[in-house]
Structures are given as structure tokens and as C-alpha cells.
C-alpha positions, 0 to 999 in steps of 0.5 A: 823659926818663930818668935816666940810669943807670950800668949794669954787667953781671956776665954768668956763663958759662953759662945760668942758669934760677932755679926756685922754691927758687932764688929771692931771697927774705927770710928774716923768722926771728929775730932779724931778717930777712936776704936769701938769694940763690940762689948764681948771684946771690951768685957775680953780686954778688960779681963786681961788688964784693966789698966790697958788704954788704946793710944789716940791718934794725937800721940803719934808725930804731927807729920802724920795727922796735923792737917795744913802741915807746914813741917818736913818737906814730906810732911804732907805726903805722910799724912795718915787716913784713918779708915774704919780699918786701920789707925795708927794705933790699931787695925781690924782684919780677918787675921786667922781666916775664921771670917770673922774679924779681929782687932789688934791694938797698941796702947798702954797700961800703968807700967809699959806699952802693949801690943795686942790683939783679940781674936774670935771664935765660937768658943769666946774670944782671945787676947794674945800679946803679940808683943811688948812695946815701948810705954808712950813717952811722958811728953807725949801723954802730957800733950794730950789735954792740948791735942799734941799741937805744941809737939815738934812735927817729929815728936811722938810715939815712934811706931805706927800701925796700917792694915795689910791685904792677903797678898804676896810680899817680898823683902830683901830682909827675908830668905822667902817671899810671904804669901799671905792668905788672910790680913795682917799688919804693918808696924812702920817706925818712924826711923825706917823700919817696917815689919809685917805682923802675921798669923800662921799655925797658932802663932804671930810671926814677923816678916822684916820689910825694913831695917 
């Protein structure tokens, strides 16, 4: 059965057609990488909360960004790499197979965390809450002017996101291997647990990894 959803739709006023310059994507310059959206997208977003702030890359634990790690034994090997498809806080894809690429995004408004993704069409664009998430501790926002140097290694926003190809993907978790005909993503908590966030049928569906 699927999890049951809260969607909201932000359906702009004329067609929208996104061409390859108008695509979310990651910029990964210095200092560190940030989500740029087409207009539309931003205008889409803004509609559906204005408060909504994508998270920074320096909001998640140090193990995954701080260059020279010196921390956990592992540390070096989590490093995360930001490309101009994935970040820890958000991942562009070609989620429900129209060619034509979407983006979903964690962040935060004034009361708690979002999860969300904008998709696109010829008839606008679409701003579906996949689901709600826990608000970005307060340590870790007050961290931010410092870029989150002084944080322990471990000391951030739990749960990170990365970008998954249209393949075939088993679990011990699931009764049926998940064929994926187009991309999709994967939430990773920092205590294990992992789930593939995919789209099916009008809806996002969760496929557990682990837990």
C-alpha cells in the first residue's frame, strides 16, 4: 500500500517548458555548493511557503564535508561529493519519466523541516510535500555564520540525500526487488537507515534499504 501523502500543487498561470539552461541543478563552486532553480521553480516554491529555506551543505555532520578529516577512523571515506546532481540537501532527476527534470529538496520554514519536490510539465509546475521532516537543530543553524567548524564530526542534520539511477534494487526490508524506470533518491540517516524515495502512479513511495 502506499504511504499516504500530503500533496500541494502551485500550478502557475501559463505553460511552462524548462530547457537545458533552465534546469535545477547544483552549483559545487566555492565555498560550498547551492541549489539554483530555474525562476518558475523559485516563483512555484515561493507560492507554496515563503518561509521554506533549502538546508546548506554545513548544516550536516562534518564526517561528510570537512576536507583533512581527522575525526571517526571512516570519516574520510564518507566524505560526501556534491555534483550538479546531488547534495546532501537536495537532488535533481528525471523523477516521473516526462524528460524533463525536477528537483527535491530538504529545508526549513519558520516552524519545522520539509521535504519536498517540484516537478514539471506543460501545465506549470508542481510542489509536492513528500513528507515532513525534523526542523534543523538550533545548534546547528547557530553554527552557520562559523560554517559549522566548531561542531563535533558527528554533529548535525541526521539525514542526508543522494541521487539514485533507474535500475533494479533489492532489500532484505522489502517483500519485492524495486525495478525503477526513472531516478529517485536516497534518504541515508546518520544512524543507519536508508530508504529510496521514488515515484509511481501519481504518488512517492518509500522502498526501506535499511533500518
Amino acid at each position: 500500500m502506499p504511504v499516504l501523502l500530503r500533496v500541494l500543487a502551485v500550478l502557475l498561470s501559463w505553460t511552462v517548458g524548462l530547457s537545458a539552461g533552465q534546469r535545477p541543478a547544483i552549483a559545487t563552486g566555492d565555498p560550498e555548493p547551492v541549489l539554483v532553480l530555474p525562476d518558475a521553480m523559485q516563483q512555484a516554491l515561493d507560492r507554496f511557503d515563503r518561509d521554506f529555506v533549502p538546508r546548506r551543505m554545513i548544516d550536516y555532520p562534518p564526517l561528510l564535508w570537512r576536507p583533512g578529516c581527522a575525526g571517526p577512523p571512516a570519516c574520510a571515506e564518507r566524505i560526501y561529493k556534491p555534483d550538479p546532481r546531488q547534495a546532501p540537501f537536495a537532488v535533481a532527476g528525471f523523477f516521473d519519466a516526462d524528460d524533463i527534470m525536477d528537483v527535491m529538496i530538504d529545508g526549513d520554514n519558520r516552524t519545522h523541516g520539509r521535504r519536498l519536490v517540484l516537478t514539471t510539465g506543460p501545465g506549470g509546475i508542481v510542489v509536492t510535500e513528500v513528507e515532513e521532516i525534523q526542523r534543523i537543530p538550533p545548534a546547528v543553524a547557530a553554527s552557520r555564520p562559523e560554517g559549522g567548524r566548531w561542531r563535533a564530526w558527528t554533529e548535525g542534520v541526521p539525514e542526508s540525500l543522494s541521487f539514485v539511477r533507474a535500475a533494479t534494487y533489492r532489500s532484505d526490508h522489502e517483500p519485492e526487488p524495486l525495478a525503477l524506470s526513472a531516478d529517485a533518491v536516497l534518504v541515508t540517516r546518520t544512524d543507519g537507515r536508508a530508504t529510496i524515495w521514488y515515484h509511481r502512479d501519481g504518488a512517492w513511495r518509500p522502498f526501506v534499504i535499511a533500518k
